[in-house]
C-alpha positions in Angstrom: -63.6 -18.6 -22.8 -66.9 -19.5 -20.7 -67.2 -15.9 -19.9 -67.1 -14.4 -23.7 -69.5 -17.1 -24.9 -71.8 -15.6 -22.1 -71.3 -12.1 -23.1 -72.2 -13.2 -26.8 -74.9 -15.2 -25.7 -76.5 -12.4 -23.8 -75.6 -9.5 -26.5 -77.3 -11.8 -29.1 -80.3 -11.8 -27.0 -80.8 -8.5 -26.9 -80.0 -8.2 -30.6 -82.0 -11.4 -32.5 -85.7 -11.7 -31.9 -87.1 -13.7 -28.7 -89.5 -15.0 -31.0 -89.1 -15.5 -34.6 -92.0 -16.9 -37.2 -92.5 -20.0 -37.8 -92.0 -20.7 -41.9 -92.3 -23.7 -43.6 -92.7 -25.1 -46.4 -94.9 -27.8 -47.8 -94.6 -29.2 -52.0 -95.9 -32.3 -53.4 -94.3 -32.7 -57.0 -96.3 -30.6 -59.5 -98.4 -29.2 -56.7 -98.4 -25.1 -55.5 -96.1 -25.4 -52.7 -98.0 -24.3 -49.6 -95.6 -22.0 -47.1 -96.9 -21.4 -43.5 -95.4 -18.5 -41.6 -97.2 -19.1 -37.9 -96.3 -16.1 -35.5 -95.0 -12.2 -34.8 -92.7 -11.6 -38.0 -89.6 -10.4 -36.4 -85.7 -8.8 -37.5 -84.8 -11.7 -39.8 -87.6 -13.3 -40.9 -87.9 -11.4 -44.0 -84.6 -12.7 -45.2 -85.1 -16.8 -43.5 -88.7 -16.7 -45.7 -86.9 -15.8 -48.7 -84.0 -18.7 -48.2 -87.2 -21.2 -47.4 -88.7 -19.8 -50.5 -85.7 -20.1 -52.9 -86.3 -21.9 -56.0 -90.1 -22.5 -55.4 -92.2 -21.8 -58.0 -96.3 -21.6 -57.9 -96.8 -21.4 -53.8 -99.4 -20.1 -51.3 -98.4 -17.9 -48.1 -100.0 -19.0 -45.3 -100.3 -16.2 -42.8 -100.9 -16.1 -38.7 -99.1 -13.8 -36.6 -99.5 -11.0 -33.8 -97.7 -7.9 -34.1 -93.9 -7.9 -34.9 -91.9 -5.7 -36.9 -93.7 -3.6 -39.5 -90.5 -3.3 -41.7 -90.2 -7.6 -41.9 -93.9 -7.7 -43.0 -92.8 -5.6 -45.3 -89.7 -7.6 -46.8 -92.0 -10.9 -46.1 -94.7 -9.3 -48.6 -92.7 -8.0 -51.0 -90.8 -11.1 -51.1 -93.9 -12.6 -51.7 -94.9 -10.6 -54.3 -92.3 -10.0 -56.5 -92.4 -14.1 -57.4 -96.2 -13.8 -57.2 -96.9 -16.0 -54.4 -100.8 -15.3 -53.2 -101.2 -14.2 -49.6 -104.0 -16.0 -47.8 -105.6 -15.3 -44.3 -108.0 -18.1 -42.4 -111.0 -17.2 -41.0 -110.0 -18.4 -37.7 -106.0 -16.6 -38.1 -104.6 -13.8 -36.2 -103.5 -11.9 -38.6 -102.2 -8.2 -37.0 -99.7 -5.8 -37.5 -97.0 -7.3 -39.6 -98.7 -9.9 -40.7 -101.2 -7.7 -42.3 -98.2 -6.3 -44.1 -97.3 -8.8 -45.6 -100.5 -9.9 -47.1 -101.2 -6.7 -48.6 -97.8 -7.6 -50.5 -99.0 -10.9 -52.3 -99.5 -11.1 -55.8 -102.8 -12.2 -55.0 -104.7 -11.9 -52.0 -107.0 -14.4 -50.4 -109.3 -14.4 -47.6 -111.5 -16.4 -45.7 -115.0 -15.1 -45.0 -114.5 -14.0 -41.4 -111.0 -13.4 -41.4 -109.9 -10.2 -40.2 -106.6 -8.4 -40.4 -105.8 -5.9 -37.5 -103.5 -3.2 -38.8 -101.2 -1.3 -37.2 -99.2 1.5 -38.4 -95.7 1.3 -39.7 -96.0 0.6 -43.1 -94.0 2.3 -45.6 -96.0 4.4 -48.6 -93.5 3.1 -51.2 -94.3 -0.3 -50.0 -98.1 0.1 -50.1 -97.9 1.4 -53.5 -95.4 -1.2 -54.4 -98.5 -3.6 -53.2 -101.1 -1.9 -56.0 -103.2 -0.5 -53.6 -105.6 2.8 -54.6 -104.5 5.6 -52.8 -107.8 5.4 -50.3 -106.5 2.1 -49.0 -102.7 3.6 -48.6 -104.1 6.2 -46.7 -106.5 3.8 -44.8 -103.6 1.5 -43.9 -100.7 4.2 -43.1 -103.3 5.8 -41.0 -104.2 3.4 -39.0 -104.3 4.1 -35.0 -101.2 2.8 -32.7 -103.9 0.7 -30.6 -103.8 -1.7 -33.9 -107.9 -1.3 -33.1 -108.6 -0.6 -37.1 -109.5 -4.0 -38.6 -110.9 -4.9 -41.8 -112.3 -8.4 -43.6 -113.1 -9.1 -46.7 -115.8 -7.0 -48.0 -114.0 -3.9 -46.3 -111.0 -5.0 -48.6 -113.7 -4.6 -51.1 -114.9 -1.3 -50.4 -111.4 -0.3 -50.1 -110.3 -1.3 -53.2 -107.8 -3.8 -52.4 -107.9 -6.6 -55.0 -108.9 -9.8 -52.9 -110.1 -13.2 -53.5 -112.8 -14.7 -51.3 -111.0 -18.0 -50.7 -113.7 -20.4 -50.7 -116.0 -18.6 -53.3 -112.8 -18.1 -55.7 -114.3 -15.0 -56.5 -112.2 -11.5 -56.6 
């Protein structure tokens, strides 16, 4: 008996992620729920944020993360998006790779002046298109170089096209 719950233990490890996001979930009664996902989005996390997000209605995502898996960002954002949940990135977060995904998939986009999202390719054309982005920022973002060393902030959102919300200014 010890020696199969090893062999589970050890086969789950090398199946579930070492290091799954953070998410939770903040509401005061008739307030925007605030939703934090702290971390690399890893297999899994798309579908844990959608059970933490389950019967919310107004909220804000939250978003901090290195790296992880392109394909979560991806369910995280469109998640996200489809109940029209607005993405937001601080001007002090780390927001790379998956995380970028996913807050290209809000239903609206804030940022922070000085916050800058690092992005890495992976990301699906249907999904950036899903996300209302011009064709010069799906190319821009499917493009972008394995070294995750292609970064933009908010007025390169701008000049890009990407609909975006300068958080403190309230401005798109």
């Amino acid at each position: 008996m010890i020696r199969s719950q090893v062999t589970l233990a050890i086969l789950c490890s090398m199946v579930l992620p070492c290091e799954a996001a953070d998410i939770k979930v903040a509401q005061a009664e008739g307030k925007t729920a605030i939703v934090t996902v702290v971390g690399p989005i890893e297999p899994g996390d798309g579908a844990r944020f959608a059970l933490a997000v389950k019967g919310l209605g107004r909220a804000i995502v939250i978003l901090n993360g290195r790296g992880g898996d392109p394909r979560e960002g991806e369910v995280l954002g469109a998640e996200a998006g489809s109940r029209d949940m607005g993405t937001y990135v601080g001007a002090k977060a780390d927001c790379t790779g998956a995380c970028a995904l996913a807050w290209l998939g809000g239903g609206r986009r804030y940022m922070e002046r000085g916050a800058r999202l690092g992005l890495a390719p992976g990301a699906s054309d249907a999904y950036l298109r899903a996300a209302a982005l011009p064709a010069g920022a799906v190319a821009y973002v499917r493009d972008a170089p394995s070294d995750g060393s292609r970064v933009i902030d908010l007025d390169g959102a701008r000049r890009l096209g990407i609909p975006v919300v300068d958080a403190y200014a309230g401005k798109d």
